[in-house]
C-alpha positions as CSV (number, residue, x, y, z in Angstrom):
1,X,0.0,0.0,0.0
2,X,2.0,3.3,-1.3
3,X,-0.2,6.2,0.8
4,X,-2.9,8.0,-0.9
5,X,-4.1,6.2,-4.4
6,X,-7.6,8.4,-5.2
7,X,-9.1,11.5,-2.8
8,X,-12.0,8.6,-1.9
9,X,-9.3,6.1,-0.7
10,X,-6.6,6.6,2.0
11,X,-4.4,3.6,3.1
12,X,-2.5,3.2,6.1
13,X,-0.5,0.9,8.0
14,X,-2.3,0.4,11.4
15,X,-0.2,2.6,14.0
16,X,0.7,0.8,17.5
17,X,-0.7,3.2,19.3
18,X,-4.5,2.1,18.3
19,X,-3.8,-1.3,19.5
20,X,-6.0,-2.6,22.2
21,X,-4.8,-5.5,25.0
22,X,-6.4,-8.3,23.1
23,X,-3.9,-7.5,20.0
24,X,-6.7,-5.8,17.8
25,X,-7.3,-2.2,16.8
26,X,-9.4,-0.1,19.5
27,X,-13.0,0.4,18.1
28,X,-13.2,4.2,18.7
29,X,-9.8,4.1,15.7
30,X,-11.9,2.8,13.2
31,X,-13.6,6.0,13.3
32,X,-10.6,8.0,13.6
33,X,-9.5,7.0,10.5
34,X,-12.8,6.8,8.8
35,X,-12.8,10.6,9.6
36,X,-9.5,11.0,8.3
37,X,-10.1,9.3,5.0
38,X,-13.2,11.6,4.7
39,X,-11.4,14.8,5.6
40,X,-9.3,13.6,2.8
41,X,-12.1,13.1,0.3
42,X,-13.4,16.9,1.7
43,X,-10.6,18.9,1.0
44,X,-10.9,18.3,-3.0
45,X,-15.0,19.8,-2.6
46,X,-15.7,22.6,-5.0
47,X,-15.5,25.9,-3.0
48,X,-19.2,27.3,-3.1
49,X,-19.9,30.9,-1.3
50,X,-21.4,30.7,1.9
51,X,-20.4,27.4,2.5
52,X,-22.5,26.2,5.4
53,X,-21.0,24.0,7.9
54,X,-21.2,20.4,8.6
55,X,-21.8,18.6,11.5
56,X,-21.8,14.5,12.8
57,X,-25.6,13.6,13.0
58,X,-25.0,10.0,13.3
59,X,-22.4,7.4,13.0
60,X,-22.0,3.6,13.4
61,X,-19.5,1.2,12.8
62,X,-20.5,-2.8,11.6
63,X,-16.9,-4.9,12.3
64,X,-16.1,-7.8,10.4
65,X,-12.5,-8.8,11.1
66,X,-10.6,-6.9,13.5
67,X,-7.5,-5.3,12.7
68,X,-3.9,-5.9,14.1
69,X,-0.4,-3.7,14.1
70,X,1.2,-3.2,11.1
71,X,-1.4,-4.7,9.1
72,X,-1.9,-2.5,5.6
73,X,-5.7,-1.1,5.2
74,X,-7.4,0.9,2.9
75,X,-10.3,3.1,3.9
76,X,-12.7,4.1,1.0
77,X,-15.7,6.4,0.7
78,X,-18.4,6.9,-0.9
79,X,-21.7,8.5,-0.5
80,X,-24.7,6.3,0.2
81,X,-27.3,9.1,0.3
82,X,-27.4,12.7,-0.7
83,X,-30.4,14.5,1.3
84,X,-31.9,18.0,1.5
85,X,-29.5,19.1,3.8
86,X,-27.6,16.1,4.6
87,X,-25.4,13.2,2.9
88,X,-24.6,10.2,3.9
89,X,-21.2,9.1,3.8
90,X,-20.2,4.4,3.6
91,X,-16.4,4.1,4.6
92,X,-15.4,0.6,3.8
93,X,-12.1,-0.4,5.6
94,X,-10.2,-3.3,3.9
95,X,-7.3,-5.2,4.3
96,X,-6.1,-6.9,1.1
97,X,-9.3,-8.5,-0.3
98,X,-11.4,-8.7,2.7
99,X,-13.2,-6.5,4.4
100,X,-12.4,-5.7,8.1
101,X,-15.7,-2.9,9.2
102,X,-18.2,-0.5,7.6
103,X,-18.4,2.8,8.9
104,X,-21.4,5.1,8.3
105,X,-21.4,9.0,8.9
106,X,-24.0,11.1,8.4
107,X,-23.4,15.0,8.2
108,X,-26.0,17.4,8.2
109,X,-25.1,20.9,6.5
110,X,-26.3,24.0,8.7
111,X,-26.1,27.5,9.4
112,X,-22.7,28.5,10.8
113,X,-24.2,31.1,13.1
114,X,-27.6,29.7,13.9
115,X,-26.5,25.6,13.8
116,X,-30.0,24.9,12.1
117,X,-29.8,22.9,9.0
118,X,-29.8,24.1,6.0
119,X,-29.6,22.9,1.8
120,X,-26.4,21.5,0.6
121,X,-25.5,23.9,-1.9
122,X,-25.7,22.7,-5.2
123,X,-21.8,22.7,-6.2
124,X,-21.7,20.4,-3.2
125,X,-24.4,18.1,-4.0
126,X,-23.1,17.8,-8.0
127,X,-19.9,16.9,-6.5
128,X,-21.2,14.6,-4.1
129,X,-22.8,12.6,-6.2
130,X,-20.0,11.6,-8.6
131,X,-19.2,9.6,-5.3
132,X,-22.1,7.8,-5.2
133,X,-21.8,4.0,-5.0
């Protein structure tokens, strides 16, 4: 795994540090780097004026194999829904060909000043979609 191969997927070597006694990655890491992958993803958005901002409405995590020191994985998103004001986001974490956890996070777009939700704007949602799996 050579770093960065697309803005949707980031791959990483799984750090000590988010190692648990048992030998596995800590569950609250999976979403560390499910964030992470997504900030990635975020930073190549269109810029749109009056950008609103985003906020966590919901997450969840389904594991499937946990994951262990060292081992290579690659943490890919896409969007599963695209809503009024909110989007959806699947980040499927992998290690070679199988597949270690799904992680879901929902964001919900609202006013900066007033934190009430508001429409994606549409440079966003255009973008958004071409993520869509």
């Amino acid at each position: 795994m050579g770093g960065l191969e697309r803005e949707n997927v980031t791959e990483i070597r799984i750090p000590f540090r988010d190692i648990d006694m048992h030998g596995h990655m800590h569950n609250a890491a999976y979403y560390a780097h499910a964030e992470a992958a997504l900030g990635n993803l975020w930073r190549h958005r269109p810029a749109v004026a009056n950008e609103p901002a985003y906020l966590v409405r919901r997450s969840s995590c389904v594991f499937h194999r946990g994951l262990r020191f060292d081992e290579p994985a690659r943490f890919t998103v896409s969007v599963a829904k695209i809503g009024g004001s909110s989007v959806s986001f699947a980040v499927t974490v992998e290690t070679g060909s199988r597949l270690s956890a799904e992680v879901e996070i929902v964001w919900v777009a609202v006013d900066p000043a007033r934190h009430q939700p508001v429409p994606l704007p549409v440079a966003t949602r255009e973008w958004l979609a071409a993520y869509a799996g």
